[in-house]
C-alpha positions as CSV (number, residue, x, y, z in Angstrom):
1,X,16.9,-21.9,-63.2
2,X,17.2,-25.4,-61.1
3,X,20.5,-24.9,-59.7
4,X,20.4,-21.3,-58.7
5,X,22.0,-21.1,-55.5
6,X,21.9,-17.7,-54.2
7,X,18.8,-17.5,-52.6
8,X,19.3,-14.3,-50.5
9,X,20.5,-12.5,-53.8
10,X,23.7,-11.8,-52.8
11,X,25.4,-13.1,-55.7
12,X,23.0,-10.9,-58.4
13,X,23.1,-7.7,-56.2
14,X,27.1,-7.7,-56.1
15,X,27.4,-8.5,-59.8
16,X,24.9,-5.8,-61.4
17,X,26.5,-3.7,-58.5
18,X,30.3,-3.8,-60.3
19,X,29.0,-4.5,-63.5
20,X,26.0,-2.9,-66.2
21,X,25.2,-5.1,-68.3
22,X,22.7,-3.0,-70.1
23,X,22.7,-4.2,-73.6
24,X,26.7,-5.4,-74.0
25,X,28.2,-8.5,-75.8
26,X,29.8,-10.4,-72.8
27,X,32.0,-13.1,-73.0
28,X,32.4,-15.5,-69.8
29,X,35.2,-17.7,-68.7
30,X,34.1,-20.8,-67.2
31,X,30.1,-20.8,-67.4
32,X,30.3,-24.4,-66.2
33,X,25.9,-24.8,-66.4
34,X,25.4,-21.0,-66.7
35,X,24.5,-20.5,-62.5
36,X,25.9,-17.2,-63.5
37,X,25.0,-16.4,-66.7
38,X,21.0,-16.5,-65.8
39,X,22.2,-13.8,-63.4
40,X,22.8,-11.2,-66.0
41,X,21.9,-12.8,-69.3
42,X,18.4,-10.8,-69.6
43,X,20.3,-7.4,-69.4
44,X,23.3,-8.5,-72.1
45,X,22.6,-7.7,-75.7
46,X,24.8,-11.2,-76.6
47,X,26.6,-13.2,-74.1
48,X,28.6,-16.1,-75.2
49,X,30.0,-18.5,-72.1
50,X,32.6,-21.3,-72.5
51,X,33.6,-24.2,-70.5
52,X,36.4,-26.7,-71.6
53,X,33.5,-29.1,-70.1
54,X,31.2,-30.2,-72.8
55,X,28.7,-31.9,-70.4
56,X,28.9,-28.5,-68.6
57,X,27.7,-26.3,-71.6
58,X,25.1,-29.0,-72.7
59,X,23.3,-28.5,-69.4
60,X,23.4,-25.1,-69.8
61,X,22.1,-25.1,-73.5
62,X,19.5,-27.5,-72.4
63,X,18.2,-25.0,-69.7
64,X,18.5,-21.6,-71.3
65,X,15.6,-19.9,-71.3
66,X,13.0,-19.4,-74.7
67,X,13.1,-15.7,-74.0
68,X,16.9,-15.8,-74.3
69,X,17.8,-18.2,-76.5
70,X,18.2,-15.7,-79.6
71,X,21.0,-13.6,-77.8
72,X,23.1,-16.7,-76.2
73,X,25.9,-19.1,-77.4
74,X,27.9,-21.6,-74.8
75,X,30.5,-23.2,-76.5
76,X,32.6,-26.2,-75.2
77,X,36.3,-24.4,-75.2
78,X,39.1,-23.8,-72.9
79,X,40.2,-19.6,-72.9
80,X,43.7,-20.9,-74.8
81,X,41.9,-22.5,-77.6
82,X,38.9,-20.4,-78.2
83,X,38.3,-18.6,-81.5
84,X,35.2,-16.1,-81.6
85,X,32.5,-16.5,-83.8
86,X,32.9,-14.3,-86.7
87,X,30.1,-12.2,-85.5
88,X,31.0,-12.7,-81.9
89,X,34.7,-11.2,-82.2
90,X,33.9,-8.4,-80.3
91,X,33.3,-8.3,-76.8
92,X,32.6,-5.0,-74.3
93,X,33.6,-7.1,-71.3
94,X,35.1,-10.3,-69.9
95,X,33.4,-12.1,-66.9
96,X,35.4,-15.0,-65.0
97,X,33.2,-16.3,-62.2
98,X,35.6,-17.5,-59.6
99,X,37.4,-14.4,-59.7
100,X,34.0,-12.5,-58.5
């Protein structure tokens, strides 16, 4: 995780605070690189993360994780214009990171 920037934890204590993650299919709003995402993504059954920046998300593919590349899917879309997967229709919750 190279660009991690929360090095007093702050950040990951406040999110698994408001949040459990704990085996949910999570859809986030603007993953940009997925500084985030790496946050919760080893507690998510599925997460899928979009950007409407496509340089953004190939970073972010580029660096997930072996252990977690089975369960993750960023996708170059804006919120207006994105259409699910067919098997990722169904989300338990919503994650926008700007607005944490």
């Amino acid at each position: 995780m190279p660009y991690l920037k929360d090095p007093e934890g702050k950040q990951y204590l406040l999110l698994h605070e408001l949040v459990d993650f704990e085996g949910k299919n999570v859809l986030e709003v603007g993953c940009g690189r997925g500084k985030m995402t790496w946050q919760y993504a080893h507690r998510a059954a599925r997460v899928t993360a979009i950007d409407p920046k496509a340089e953004a998300i190939a970073i972010a593919q580029t660096d997930t994780p072996e252990t977690l590349k089975e369960r993750m899917s960023f996708l170059a879309a804006d919120i207006a214009d994105f259409n699910p997967p067919p098997d990722d229709r169904k989300f338990d919750l919503a994650l926008y990171g700007w607005s944490l």
